[in-house]
C-alpha positions in Angstrom: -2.3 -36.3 44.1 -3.6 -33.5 46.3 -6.7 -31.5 45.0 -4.6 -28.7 44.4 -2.1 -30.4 42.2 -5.4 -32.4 39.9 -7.0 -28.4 39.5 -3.4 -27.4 38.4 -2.9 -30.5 36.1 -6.3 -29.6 34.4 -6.4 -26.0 34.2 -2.6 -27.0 32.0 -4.2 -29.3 30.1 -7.1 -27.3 29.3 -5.2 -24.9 27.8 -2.7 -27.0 25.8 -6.0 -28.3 24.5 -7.1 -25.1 23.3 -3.7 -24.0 22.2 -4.2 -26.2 19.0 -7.6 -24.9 17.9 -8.0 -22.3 15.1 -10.4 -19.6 15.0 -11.4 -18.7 11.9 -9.7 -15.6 10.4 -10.5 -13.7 7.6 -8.6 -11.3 6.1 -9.8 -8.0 4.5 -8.1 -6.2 2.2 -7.4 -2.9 2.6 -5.3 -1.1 0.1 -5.4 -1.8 -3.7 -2.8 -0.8 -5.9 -1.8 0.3 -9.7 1.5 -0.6 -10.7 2.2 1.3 -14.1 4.7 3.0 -16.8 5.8 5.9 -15.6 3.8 7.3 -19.1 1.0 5.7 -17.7 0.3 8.2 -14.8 -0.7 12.0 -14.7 0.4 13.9 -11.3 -1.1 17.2 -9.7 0.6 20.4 -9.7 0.5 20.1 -5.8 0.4 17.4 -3.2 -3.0 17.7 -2.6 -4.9 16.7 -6.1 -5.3 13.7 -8.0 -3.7 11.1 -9.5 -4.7 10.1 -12.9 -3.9 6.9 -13.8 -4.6 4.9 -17.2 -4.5 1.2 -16.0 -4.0 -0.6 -19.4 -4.6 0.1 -22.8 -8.6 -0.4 -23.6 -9.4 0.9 -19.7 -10.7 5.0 -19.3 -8.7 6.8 -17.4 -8.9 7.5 -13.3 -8.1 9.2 -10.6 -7.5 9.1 -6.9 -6.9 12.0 -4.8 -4.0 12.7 -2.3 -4.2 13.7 0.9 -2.2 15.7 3.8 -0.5 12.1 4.5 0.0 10.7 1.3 3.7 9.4 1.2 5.5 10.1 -1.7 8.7 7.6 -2.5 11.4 7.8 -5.3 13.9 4.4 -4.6 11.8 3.4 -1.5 13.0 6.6 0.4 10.2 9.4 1.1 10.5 12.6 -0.4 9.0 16.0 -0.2 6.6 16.2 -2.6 8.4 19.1 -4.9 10.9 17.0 -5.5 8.9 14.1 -6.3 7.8 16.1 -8.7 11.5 17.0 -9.7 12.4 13.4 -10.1 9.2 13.0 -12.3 10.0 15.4 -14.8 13.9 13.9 -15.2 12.7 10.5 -15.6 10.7 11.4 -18.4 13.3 13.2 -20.2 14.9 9.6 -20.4 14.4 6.4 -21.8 14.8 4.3 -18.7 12.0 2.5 -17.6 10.4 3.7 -14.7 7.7 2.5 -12.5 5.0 4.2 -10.7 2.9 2.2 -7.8 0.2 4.3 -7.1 -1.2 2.1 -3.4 -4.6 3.5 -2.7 -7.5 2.3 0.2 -10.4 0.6 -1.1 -13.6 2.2 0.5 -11.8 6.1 0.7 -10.4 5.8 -2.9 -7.9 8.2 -1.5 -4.2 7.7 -2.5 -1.9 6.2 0.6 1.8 6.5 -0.8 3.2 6.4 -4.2 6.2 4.8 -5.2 8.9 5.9 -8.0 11.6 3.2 -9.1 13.8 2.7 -12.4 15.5 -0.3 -13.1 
């Protein structure tokens, strides 16, 4: 083999070798989450307020705030806020379940998108 062809052959292999070795990862979360009765959350008057939520029987009460780029979601479809609001009020005039994910980032405590479903 010429010298060209042995620098080719180990340049390859060197990085085939490498190929298979991990570098430790680790993953941070970044979002935390309340997923709730519909009965279980108190929203603002506008889209910039907070959330209250009550997270289970025996726990106080808390809130997040919402921001300017807070997505709001009825069905997994983003909605103005208005008629987020609009959906909320119907829902609780019924008896079908309904579920409220209120996602939120960990260090800001600020509220990233909420999310509206019934069965």
């Amino acid at each position: 083999m010429t010298r060209t062809t042995w620098m080719i052959a180990a340049a390859l292999l060197a990085c085939v070798g490498s190929a298979g070795a991990q570098v430790p990862r680790t993953i941070k979360p970044i979002e935390k989450s309340y997923e709730l009765d519909l009965s279980d959350v108190s929203f603002p008057g506008s889209a910039l307020g907070s959330i209250t939520v009550t997270p289970c029987d025996t726990c106080p009460r808390t809130g997040h705030a919402t921001t300017p780029t807070t997505v709001f979601l009825v069905n997994n479809q983003p909605v103005a806020y208005e008629d987020f609001l609009k959906t909320v009020e119907a829902r609780r005039k019924t008896s079908a379940p309904t579920f409220v994910g209120v996602y939120y980032d960990i260090e800001s405590q600020r509220v990233n998108r909420v999310s509206l479903k019934s069965r």
